[in-house]
ZAKE-255721 format. One line per field, with one value per residue (C-alpha): residue number from 1; residue in three letters; x, y, z. Coordinates in steps of 0.02 Angstrom, whole numbers, plus 50000, padded with zeros to 5 digits. Each point is the difference from the previous one (the first is absolute). Layout:
REM residues N
num = [NUM / ...]
residu = [ala / ...]
c1 = [X / ...]
c2 = [Y / ...]
c3 = [Z / ...]
***
This chain:
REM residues 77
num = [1 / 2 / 3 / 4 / 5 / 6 / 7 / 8 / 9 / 10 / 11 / 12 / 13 / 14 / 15 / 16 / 17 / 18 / 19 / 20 / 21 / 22 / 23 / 24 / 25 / 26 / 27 / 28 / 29 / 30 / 31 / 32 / 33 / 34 / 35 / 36 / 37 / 38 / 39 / 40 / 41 / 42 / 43 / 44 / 45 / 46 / 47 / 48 / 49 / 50 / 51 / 52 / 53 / 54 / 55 / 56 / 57 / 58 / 59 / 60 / 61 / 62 / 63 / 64 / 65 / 66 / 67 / 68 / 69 / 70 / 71 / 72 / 73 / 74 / 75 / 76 / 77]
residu = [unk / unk / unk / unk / unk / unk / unk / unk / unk / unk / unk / unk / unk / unk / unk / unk / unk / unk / unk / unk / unk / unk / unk / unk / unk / unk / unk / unk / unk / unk / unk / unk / unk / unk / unk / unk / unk / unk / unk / unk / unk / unk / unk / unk / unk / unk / unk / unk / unk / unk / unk / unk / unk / unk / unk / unk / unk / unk / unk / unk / unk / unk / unk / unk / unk / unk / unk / unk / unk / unk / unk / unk / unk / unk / unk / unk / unk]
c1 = [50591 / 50114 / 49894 / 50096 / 50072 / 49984 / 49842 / 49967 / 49985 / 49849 / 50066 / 50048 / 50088 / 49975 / 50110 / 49925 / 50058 / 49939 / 50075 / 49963 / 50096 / 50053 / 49882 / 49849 / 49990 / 49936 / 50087 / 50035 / 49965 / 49899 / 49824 / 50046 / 50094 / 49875 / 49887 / 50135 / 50010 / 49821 / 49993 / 50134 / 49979 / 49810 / 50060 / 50146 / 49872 / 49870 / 50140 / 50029 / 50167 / 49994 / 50155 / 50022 / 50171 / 49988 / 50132 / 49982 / 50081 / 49908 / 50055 / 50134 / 49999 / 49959 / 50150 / 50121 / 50051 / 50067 / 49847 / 50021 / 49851 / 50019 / 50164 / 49961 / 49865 / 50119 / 50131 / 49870 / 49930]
c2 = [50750 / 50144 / 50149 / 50104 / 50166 / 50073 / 50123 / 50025 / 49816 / 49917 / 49833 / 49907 / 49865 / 49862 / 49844 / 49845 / 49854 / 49827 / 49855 / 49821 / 49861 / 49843 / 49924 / 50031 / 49830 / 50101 / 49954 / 50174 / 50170 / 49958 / 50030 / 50125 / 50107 / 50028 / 50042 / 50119 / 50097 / 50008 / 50090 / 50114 / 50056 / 50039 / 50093 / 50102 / 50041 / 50054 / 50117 / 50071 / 49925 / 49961 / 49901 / 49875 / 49874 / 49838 / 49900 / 49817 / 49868 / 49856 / 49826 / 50104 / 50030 / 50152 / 49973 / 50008 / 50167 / 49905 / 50042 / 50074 / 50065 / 50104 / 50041 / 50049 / 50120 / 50073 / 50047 / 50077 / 50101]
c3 = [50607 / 49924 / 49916 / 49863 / 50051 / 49837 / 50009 / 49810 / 49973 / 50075 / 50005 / 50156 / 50025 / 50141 / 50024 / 50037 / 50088 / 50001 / 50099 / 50059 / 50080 / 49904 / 50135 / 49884 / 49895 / 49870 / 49827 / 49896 / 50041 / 50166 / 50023 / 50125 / 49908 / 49895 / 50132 / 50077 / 49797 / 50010 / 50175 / 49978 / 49810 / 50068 / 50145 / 49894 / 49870 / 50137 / 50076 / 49820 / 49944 / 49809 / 49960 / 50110 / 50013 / 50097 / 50063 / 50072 / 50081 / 49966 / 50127 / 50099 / 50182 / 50080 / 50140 / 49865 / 49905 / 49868 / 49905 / 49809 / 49964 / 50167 / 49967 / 49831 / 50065 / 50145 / 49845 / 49911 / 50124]
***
């Protein structure tokens, strides 16, 4: 998670990333994932970070890095 470097502003900002394998026969946003948004946005909030940006790959391997949503969050970061 990336913390702002700005010292006037108080808000932080942490990345999140949530990913699962097609292999979960889950149809939609898997179960999982939502678990995983749960976890981390509780753990970002508990570390004080108050705007929080997830990205997710939803039914794409992990042994690929053809992955958007992780791609998308590299670019940003």
């Amino acid at each position: 998670m990336k913390q702002s470097s700005n010292k006037k502003s108080r808000e932080a900002t942490a990345f999140l990333y949530e990913r699962l394998s097609r292999d979960d026969n889950l149809e939609g946003e898997s179960y999982s994932i939502v678990n995983q948004k749960k976890l981390l946005t509780k753990v970002a909030k508990e570390k004080g970070y108050t705007n929080l940006v997830h990205f997710l790959d939803d039914g794409i391997s992990g042994v690929t890095m053809n992955r958007p949503g992780f791609v998308e969050m590299m670019q940003q970061l």
